[in-house]
C-alpha positions in Angstrom: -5.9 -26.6 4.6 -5.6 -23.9 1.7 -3.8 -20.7 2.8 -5.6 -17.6 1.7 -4.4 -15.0 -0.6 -4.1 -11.5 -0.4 -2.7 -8.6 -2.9 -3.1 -5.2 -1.3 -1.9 -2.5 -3.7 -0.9 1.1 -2.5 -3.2 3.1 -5.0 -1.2 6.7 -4.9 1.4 8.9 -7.1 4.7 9.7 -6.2 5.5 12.3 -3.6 9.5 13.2 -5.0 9.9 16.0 -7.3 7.7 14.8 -10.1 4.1 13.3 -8.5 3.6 11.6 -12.2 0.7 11.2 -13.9 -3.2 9.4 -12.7 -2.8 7.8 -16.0 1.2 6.3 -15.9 0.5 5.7 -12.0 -2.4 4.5 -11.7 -5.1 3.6 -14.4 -2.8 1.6 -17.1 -0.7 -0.3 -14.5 -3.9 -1.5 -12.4 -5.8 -2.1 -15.9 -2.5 -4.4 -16.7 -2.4 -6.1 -13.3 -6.2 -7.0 -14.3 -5.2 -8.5 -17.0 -3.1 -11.3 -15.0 -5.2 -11.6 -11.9 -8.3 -12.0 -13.4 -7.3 -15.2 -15.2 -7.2 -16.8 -12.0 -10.0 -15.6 -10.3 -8.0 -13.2 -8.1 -9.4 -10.4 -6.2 -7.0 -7.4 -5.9 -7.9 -4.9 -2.4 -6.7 -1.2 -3.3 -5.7 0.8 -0.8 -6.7 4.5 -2.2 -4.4 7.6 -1.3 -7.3 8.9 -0.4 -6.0 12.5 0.4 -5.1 12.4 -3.4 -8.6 11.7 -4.6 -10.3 14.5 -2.4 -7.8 17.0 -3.8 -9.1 16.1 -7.0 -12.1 16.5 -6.4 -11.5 20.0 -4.4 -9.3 21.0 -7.4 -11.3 19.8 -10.4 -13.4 22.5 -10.3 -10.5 25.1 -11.0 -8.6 23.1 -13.6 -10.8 20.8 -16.0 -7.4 18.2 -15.7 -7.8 17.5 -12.2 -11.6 17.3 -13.1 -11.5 14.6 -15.8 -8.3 12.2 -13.9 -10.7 12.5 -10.9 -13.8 10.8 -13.0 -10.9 8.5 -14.5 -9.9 7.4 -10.7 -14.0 7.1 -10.0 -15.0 5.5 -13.2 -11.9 2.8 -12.7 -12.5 2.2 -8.9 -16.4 1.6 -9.2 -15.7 -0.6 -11.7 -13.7 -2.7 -10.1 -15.5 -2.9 -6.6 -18.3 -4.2 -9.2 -16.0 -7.2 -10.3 -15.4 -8.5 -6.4 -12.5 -6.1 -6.3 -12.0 -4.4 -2.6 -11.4 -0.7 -1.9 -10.0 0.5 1.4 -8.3 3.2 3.0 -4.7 4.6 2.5 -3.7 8.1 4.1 -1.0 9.8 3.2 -1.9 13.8 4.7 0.7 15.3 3.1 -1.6 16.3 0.5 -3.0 19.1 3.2 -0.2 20.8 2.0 0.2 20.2 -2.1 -1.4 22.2 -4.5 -1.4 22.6 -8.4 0.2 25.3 -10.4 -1.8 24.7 -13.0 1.0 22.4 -15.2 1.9 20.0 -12.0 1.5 19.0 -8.3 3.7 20.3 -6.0 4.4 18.1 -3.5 5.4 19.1 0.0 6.4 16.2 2.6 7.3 18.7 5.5 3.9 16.8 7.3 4.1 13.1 6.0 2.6 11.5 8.7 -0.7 11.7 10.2 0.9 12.0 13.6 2.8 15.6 12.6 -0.8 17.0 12.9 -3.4 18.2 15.6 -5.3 15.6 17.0 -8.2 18.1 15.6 -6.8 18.1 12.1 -6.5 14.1 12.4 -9.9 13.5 13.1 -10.6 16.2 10.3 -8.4 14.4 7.7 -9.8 10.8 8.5 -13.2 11.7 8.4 -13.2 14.2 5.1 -10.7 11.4 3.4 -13.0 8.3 4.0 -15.8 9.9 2.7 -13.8 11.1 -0.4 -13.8 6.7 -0.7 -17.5 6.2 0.4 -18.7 8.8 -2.0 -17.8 6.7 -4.7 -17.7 2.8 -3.4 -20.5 3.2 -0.4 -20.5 2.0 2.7 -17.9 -0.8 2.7 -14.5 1.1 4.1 -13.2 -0.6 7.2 -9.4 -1.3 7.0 -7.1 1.1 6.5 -3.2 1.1 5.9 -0.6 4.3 7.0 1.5 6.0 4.4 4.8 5.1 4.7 3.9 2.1 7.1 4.6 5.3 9.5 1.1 4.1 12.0 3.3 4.7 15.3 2.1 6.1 18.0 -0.9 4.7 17.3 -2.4 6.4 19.9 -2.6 9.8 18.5 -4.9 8.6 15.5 -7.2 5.4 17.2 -9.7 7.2 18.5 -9.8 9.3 14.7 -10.2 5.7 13.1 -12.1 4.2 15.8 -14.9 7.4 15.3 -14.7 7.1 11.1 -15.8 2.8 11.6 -12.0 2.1 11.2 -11.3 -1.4 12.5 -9.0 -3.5 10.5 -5.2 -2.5 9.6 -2.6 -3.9 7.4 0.4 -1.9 7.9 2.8 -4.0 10.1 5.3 -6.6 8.6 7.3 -8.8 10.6 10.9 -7.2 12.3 10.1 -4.1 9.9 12.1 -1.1 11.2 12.8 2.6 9.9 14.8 5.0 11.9 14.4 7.6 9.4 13.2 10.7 11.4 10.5 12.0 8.9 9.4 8.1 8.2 9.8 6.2 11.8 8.6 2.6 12.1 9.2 -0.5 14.6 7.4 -3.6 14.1 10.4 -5.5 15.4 8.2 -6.7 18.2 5.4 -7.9 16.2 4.9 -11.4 16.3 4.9 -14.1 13.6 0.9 -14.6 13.4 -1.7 -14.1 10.3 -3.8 -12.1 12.4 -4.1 -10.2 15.9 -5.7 -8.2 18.2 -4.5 -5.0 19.3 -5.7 -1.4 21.3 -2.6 0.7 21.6 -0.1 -0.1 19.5 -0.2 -2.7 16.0 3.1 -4.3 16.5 2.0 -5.3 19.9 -1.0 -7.7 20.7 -3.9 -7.2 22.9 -6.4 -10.2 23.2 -9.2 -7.6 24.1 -8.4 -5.0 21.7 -10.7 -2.9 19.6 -8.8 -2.9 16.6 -7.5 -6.1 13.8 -4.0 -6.3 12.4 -3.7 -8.4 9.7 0.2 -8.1 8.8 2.0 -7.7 5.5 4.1 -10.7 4.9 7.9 -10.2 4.9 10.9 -12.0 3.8 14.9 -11.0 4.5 16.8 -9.7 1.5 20.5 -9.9 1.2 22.5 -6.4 -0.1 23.3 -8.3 -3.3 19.6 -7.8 -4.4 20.0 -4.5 -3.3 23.4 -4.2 -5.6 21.2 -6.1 -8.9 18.9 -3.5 -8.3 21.5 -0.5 -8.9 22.7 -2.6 -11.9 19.1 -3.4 -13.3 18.2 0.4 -12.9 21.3 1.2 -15.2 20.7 -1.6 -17.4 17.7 -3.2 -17.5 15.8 -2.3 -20.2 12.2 -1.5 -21.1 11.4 -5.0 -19.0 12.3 -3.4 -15.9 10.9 0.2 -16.3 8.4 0.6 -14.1 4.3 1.9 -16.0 4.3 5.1 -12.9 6.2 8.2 -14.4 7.0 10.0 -11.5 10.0 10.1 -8.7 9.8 8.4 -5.7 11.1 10.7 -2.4 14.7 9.8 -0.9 15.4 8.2 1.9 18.5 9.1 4.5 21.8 8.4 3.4 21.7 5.3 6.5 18.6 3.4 4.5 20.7 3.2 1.5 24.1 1.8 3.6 22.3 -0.6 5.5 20.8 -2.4 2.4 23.7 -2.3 0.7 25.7 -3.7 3.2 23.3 -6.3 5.6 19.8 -8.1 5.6 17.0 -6.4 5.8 13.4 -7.3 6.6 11.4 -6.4 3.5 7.7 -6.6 1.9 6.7 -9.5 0.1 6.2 -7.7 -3.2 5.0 -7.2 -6.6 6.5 -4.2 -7.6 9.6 -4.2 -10.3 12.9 -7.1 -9.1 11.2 -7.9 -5.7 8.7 -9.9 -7.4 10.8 -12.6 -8.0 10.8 -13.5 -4.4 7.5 -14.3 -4.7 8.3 -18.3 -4.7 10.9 -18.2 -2.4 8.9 -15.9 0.5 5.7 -18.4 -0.4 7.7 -21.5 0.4 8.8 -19.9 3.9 5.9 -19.0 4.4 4.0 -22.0 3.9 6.8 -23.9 5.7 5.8 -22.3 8.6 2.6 -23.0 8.7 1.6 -19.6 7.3 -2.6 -18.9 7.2 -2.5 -15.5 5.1 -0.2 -14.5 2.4 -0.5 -10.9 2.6 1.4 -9.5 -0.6 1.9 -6.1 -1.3 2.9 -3.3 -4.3 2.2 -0.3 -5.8 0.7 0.0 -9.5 2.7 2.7 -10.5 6.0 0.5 -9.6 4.8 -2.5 -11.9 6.7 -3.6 -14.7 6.3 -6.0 -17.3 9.0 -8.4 -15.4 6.8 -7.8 -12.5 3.5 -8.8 -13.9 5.1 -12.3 -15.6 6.3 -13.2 -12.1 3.3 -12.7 -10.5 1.7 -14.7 -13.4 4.4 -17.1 -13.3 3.5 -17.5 -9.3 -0.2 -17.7 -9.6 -0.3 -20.5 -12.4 1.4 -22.6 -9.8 -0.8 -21.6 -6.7 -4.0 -23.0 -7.2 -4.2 -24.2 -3.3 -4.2 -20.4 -2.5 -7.8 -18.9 -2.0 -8.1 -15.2 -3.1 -9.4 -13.2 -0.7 -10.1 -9.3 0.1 -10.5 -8.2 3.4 -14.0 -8.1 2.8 -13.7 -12.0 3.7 -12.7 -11.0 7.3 -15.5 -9.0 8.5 -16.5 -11.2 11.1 -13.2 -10.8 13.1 -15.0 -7.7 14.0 
């Protein structure tokens, strides 16, 4: 039986000191990335910072910038729902509290989950941010994944989703953890399946559930990637420089330590040096009897390393079926 293929991209800036730019972040990576998948027939899902795009649109009135990246974001993201591509639903409501200067974004992370706010200003932020997606796709938004992974306690935004026709997720990855206070995760319970039921938490199944998890899939890392990675950001070149032009937010001194100096639970990836786990992680998982391979990435942390991998990886996978989640409607 042919497992089925999945590459759900995080559609967003950056949220450190420098947000970057829609075109850097954005347009030219996912542009490139189209360039490899659609040799193959491959269908990429985008999951759209959708707080970002309804800013634009807010702001685009004010400053004719913001006006013209939005109709770059709309123009690109129509056009590829029109080539089988699939659109879906990424929150990070941080963006309640950004605004532009008129030169740049400045980004405030003081709220960065959905869970620091009212259970009035969740429903409020869902609702306003999936129709900044509908307005330009339609009708077809369904799954949704958090910011951050950060979708715990579930309980304070299911009912937000459930009202907004929210249904699907794909946030969880197998024994993923983060006890970073501003970013807290544990999926350490979650088990090893390609898809699940849940009602009150994602990491923990409920055969009756109203809500779908279909899970990222994950591989351990050892610290030495961890170490090449220090040396490759030194080092490496225009190969490994990523297309996004911003700076990604820091993580607690403890993140850094613990990757440095013990296995970690990671992503299967395509951004930058994790992509060349892509072979190894598809052997485990297909080894295990694995049904979906759910890889992840973010456009703006492609490189050109990156995007040989992944075409390296695809031109050896014809068994995999390319799916969106699209293809799982009736789990509904």
């Amino acid at each position: 039986m042919s497992a089925k293929l999945l590459i759900s991209l995080d559609y967003e800036l950056f949220f450190g000191r420098n947000a970057g730019t829609v075109d850097k972040c954005m347009i030219e990576p996912v542009e490139a990335l189209l360039g490899v998948v659609e040799r193959y027939g491959v269908r990429l899902v985008l999951f759209v910072d959708a707080g970002f795009v309804f800013k634009l649109k807010e702001e685009g009135a004010k400053h004719a910038s913001l006006g013209r990246d939005y109709d770059k974001i709309r123009t690109q993201l129509q056009h590829l729902k029109e080539r089988g591509h699939d659109i879906q639903l990424h929150i990070h409501p941080h963006w309640e509290d950004c605004f532009f200067d008129g030169e740049q974004w400045v980004i405030d992370t003081g709220r960065y989950k959905l869970q620091d706010f009212s259970s009035n200003d969740i429903e409020n932020i869902v609702s306003k941010y999936k129709r900044a997606l509908t307005d330009i796709v339609g009708d077809s938004v369904f799954a949704y994944r958090a910011g951050g992974w950060c979708i715990q306690p579930f309980s304070a935004i299911s009912g937000a989703l459930e009202n907004n026709g929210i249904w699907l997720d794909s946030t969880v990855y197998h024994q993923g953890i983060s006890d970073d206070p501003q970013r807290w995760f544990d999926f350490s319970q979650a088990p090893a399946e390609a898809w699940w039921r849940f009602a009150h938490d994602p990491a923990e199944v409920c055969s009756d559930g109203g809500f779908v998890e279909i899970p990222i899939s994950a591989c351990k890392i050892s610290p030495l990637f961890f170490w090449r990675m220090l040396v490759i950001k030194k080092m490496g070149g225009s190969d490994h420089r990523a297309f996004g032009d911003g700076a990604s937010m820091t993580y607690g001194y403890k993140y850094y330590i613990d990757r440095l100096t013990r296995p970690t639970s990671s992503v299967v990836s395509v951004d930058g040096l994790k992509s060349a786990f892509l072979g190894k992680a598809y052997r485990q998982f297909r080894a295990a009897g694995g049904e979906i391979f759910n890889v992840m990435g973010h456009p703006k942390a492609l490189t050109p390393y990156a995007l040989r991998q992944l075409d390296t990886f695809l031109s050896n996978r014809s068994e995999l079926e390319s799916v969106t989640f699209q293809d799982f409607k009736h789990l509904q």
